[in-house]
C-alpha positions as CSV (number, residue, x, y, z in Angstrom):
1,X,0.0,0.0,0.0
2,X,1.5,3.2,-0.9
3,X,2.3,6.2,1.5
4,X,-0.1,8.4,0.2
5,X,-3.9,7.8,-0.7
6,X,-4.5,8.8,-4.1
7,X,-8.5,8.8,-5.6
8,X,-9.9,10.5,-8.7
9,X,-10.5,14.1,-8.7
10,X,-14.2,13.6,-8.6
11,X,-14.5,11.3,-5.8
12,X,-16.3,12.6,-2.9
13,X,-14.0,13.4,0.7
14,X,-15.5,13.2,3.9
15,X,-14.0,15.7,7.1
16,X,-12.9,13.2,9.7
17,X,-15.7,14.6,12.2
18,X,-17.9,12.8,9.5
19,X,-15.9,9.2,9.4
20,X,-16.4,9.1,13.0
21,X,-20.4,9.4,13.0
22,X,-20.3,7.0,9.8
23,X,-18.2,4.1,11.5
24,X,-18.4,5.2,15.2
25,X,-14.8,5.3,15.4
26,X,-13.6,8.5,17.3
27,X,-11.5,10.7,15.7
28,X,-8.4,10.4,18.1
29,X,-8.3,6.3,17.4
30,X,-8.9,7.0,13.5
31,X,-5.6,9.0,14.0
32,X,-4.0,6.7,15.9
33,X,-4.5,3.4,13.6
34,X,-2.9,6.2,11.0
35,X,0.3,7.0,12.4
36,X,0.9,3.9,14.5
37,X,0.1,1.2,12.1
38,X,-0.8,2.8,9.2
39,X,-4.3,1.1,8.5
40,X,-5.6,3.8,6.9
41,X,-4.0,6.8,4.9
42,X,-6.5,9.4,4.3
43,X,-5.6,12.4,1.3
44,X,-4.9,15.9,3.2
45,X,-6.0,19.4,2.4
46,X,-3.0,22.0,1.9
47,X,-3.6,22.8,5.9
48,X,-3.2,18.8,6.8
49,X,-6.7,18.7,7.4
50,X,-7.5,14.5,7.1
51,X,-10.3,13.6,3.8
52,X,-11.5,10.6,3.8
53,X,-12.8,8.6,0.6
54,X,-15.2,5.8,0.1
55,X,-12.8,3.1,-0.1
56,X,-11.1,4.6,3.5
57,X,-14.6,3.9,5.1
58,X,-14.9,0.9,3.6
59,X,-11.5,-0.3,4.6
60,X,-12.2,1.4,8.7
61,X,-15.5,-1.0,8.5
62,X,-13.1,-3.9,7.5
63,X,-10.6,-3.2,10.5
64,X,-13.8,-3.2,12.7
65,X,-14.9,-6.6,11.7
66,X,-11.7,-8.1,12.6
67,X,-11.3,-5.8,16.1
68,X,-14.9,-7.4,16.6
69,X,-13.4,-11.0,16.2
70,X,-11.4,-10.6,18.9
71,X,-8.1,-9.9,16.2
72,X,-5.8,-7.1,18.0
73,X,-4.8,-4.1,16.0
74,X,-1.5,-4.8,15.3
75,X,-2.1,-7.9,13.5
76,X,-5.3,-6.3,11.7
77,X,-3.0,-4.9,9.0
78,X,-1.7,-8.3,7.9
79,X,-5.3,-9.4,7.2
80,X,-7.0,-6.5,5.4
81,X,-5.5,-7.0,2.2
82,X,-6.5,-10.7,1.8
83,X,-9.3,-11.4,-0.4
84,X,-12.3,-10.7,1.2
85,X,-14.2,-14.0,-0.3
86,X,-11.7,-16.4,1.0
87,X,-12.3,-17.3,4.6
88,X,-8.9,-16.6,6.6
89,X,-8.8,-18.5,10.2
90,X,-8.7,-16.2,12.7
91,X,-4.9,-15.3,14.4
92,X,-4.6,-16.8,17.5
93,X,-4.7,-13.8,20.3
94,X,-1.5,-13.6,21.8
95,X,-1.2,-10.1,21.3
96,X,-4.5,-9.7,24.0
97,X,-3.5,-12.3,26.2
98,X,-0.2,-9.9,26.5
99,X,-2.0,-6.8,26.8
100,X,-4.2,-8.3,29.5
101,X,-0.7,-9.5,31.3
102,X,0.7,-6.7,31.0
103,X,-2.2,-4.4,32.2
104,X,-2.9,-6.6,35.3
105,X,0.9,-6.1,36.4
106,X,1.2,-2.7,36.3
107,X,-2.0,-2.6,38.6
108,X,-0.8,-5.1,40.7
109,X,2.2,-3.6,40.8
110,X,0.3,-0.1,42.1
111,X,2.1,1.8,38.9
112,X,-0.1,4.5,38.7
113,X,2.0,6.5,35.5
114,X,2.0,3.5,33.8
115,X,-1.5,2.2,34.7
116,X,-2.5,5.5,33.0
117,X,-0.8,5.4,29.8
118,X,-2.0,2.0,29.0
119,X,-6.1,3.4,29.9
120,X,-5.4,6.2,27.2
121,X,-3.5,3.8,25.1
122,X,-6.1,1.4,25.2
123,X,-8.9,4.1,24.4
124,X,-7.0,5.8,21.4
125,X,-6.3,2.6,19.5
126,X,-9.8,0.8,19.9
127,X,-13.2,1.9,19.7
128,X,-14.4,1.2,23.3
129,X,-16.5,-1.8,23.3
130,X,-13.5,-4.1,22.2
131,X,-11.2,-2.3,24.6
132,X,-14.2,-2.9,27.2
133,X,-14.8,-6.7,26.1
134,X,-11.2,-7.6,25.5
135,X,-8.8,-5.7,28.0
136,X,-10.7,-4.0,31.0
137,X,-13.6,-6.6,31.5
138,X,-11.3,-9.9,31.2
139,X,-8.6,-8.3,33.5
140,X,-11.0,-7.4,36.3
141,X,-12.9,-10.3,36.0
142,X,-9.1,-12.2,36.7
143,X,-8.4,-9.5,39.3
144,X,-11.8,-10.2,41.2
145,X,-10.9,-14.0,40.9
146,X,-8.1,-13.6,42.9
147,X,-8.7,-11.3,45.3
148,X,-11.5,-13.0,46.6
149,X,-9.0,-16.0,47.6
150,X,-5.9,-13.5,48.2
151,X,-7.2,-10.2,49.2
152,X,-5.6,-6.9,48.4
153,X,-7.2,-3.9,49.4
154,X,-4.3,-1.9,48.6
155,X,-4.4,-2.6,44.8
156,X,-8.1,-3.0,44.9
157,X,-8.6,0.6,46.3
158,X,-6.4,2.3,44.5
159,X,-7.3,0.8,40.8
160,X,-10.6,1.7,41.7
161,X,-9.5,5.4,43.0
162,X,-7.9,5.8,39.6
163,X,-10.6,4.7,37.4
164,X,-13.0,6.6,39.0
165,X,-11.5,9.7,38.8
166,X,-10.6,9.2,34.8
167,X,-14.0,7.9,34.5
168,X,-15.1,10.9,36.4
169,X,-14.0,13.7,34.0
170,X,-15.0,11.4,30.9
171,X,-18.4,11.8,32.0
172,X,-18.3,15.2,33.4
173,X,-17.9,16.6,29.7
174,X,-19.5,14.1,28.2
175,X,-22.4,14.7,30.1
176,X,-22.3,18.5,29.3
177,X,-21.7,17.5,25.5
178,X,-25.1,15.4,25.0
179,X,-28.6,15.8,25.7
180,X,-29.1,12.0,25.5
181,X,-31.2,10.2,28.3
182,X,-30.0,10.1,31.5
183,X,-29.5,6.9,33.2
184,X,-29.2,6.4,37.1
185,X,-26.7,4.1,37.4
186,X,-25.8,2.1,40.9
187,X,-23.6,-0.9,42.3
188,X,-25.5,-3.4,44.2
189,X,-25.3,-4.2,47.9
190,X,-22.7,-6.7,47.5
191,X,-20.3,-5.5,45.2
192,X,-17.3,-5.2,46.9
193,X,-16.0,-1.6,45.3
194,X,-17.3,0.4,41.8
195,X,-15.5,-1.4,38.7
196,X,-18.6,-3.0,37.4
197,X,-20.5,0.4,37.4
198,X,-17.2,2.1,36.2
199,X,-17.4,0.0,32.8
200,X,-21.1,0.3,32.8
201,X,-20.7,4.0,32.8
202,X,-17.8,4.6,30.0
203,X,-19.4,2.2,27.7
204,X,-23.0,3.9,28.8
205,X,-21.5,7.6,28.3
206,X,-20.0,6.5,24.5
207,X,-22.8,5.6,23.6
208,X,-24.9,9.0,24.0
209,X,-26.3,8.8,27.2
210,X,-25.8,10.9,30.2
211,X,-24.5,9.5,32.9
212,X,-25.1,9.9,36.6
213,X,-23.1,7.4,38.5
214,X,-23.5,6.0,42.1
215,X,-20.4,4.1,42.9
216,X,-22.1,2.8,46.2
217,X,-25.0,1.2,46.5
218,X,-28.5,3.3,46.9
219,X,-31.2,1.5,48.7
220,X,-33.7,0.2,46.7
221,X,-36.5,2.5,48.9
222,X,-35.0,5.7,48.0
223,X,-34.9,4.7,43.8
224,X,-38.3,6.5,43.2
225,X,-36.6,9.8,44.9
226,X,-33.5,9.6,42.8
227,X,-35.2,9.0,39.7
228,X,-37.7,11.7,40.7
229,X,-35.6,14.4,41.4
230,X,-32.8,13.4,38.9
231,X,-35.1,13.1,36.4
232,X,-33.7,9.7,35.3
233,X,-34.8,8.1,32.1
234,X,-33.7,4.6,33.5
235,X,-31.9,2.8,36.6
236,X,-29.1,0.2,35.6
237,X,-27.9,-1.6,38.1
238,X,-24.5,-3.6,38.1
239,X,-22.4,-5.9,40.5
240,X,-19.5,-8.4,40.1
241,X,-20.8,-10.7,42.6
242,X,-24.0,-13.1,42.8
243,X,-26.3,-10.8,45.1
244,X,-28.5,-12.5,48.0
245,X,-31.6,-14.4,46.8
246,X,-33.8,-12.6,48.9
247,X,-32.4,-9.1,47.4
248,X,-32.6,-10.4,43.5
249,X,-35.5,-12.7,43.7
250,X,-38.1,-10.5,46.2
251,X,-37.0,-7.0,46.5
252,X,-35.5,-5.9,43.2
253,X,-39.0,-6.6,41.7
254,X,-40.7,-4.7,44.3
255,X,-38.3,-1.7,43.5
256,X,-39.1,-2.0,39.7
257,X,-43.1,-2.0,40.6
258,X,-42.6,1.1,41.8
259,X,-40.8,3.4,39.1
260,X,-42.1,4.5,36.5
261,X,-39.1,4.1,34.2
262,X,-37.2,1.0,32.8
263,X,-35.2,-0.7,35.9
264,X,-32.1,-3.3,33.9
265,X,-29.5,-5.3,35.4
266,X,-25.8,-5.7,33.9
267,X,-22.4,-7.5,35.0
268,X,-21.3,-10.8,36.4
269,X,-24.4,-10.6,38.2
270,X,-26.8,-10.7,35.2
271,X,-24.9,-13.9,34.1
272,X,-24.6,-15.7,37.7
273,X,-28.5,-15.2,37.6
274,X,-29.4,-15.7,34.2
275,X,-32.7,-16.9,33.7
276,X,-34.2,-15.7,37.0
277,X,-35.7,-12.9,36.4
278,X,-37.5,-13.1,32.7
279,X,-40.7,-13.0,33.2
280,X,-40.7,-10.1,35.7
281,X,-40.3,-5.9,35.4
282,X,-36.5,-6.3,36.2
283,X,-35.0,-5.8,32.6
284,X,-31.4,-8.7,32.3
285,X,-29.3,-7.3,30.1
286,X,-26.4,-9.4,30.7
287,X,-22.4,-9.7,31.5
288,X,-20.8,-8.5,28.4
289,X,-20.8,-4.6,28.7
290,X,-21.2,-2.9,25.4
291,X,-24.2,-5.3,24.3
292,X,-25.6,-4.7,28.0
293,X,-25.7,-1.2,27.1
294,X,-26.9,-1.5,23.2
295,X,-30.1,-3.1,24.7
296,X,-31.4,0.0,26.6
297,X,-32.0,2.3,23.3
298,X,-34.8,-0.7,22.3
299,X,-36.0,-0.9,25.9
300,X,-36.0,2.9,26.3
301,X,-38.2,3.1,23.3
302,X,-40.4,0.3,24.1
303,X,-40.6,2.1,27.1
304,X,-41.9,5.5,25.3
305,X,-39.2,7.1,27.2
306,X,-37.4,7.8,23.3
């Protein structure tokens, strides 16, 4: 592929502001897969402002489809050139299973400089959902497997300090950016600290929602208030842990009787108690975050709410 993208003079360009809301990529990841790995090369205007053609859209849709596969950027670029009719057997994911090493070291380890250059590096060169689904969710999910035979407060507390303050002022301007729905979001009673909801809330504020999160758990009693005087379009609920029968099975679908918007459950928990609630007014949405949150735009509508 050559260094420079080249199309006829009448072909139409896109502004990269426009790629983005085409493929849902975000600009600073478009840029990224461009100078790090060179997966795309768009033309440039005489100011080095980025146009994008057709066939660059088409090619950013292509990288997608293997990122959603479970293929890791860097190997992306050995497979987009293959014909697209022949079925090619998907890499194995060595690349991830490093990431994922390498990630839960440097927060074992308590390197905070470190543990924030991989968050940003992990943001700029994947759209969220596969940086959510194949980095942060498997990593905490290994983290919250051992600590609950080999405790650690000390990592546990400050991981979870340092993703909630970068989750923090993500959603502070994305919440002043949008004027999506705004959905309550909680932990549960027994969920040990706030990395469920802190997933729940980046992958909920990327997707055009505003975000008001509660990193400890609100009492079920006092949901009507908050949605009330919040003016919530939805409660979503998350935990990492199982949750007490009595708590899932009796009063979560009292709570959802008495709100008047869409009450959902996402997480480990949804998965540990698949099944159980289906038939009731408590909305599972289940454990794999970006799908969790792709379901409430059908159940807010369903709902009248959009």
């Amino acid at each position: 592929m050559s260094n420079k993208a080249t199309h006829p003079p009448d072909t139409p360009l896109y502004p990269i502001r426009e790629v983005s809301r085409l493929t849902g990529v975000n600009s600073v990841t478009l840029r990224a897969w461009e100078r790090r790995y060179g997966l795309i090369r768009p033309q440039r205007t005489p100011k080095g402002h980025r146009l994008y053609a057709q066939d660059d859209i088409t090619r950013i849709e292509r990288i997608l489809q293997w990122l959603n596969r479970g293929v890791p950027v860097s190997q992306v670029v050995d497979l987009l050139d293959q014909p697209e009719a022949v079925e090619t057997p998907a890499p194995a994911a060595g690349d991830w299973t490093s990431q994922r090493q390498q990630l839960q070291s440097v927060i074992e380890a308590v390197d905070l400089p470190k543990l924030e250059a991989l968050y940003y590096q992990s943001l700029a060169l994947y759209p969220l959902s596969v940086a959510i689904n194949e980095l942060w969710q498997p990593v905490i999910l290994s983290l919250e497997a051992k600590w609950a035979s080999q405790p650690d407060d000390l990592v546990r507390r400050t991981f979870e300090a340092f993703l909630r303050s970068q989750v923090g002022i993500r959603l502070h301007y994305a919440n002043q950016a949008t004027r999506g729905p705004l959905i309550l979001l909680s932990a549960m009673p027994d969920d040990p600290g706030p990395l469920w909801v802190l997933m729940c809330a980046l992958m909920a504020s990327e997707q055009g929602y505003r975000v008001q999160l509660l990193d400890h758990s609100l009492a079920l009693a006092d949901l009507p208030q908050a949605v009330a005087r919040l003016h919530s379009s939805m409660v979503l609920l998350s935990s990492g842990q199982r949750e007490s029968d009595d708590y899932i099975r009796q009063a979560l679908p009292q709570a959802a009787h008495s709100l008047n918007v869409p009450i959902g459950v996402c997480g480990e928990v949804a998965r540990l108690r698949e099944g159980e609630l289906n038939d009731g007014p408590v909305h599972m949405l289940g454990d794999d975050l970006p799908q969790a949150i792709a379901r409430l735009r059908p159940l807010l509508r369903e709902s009248g709410i959009l």
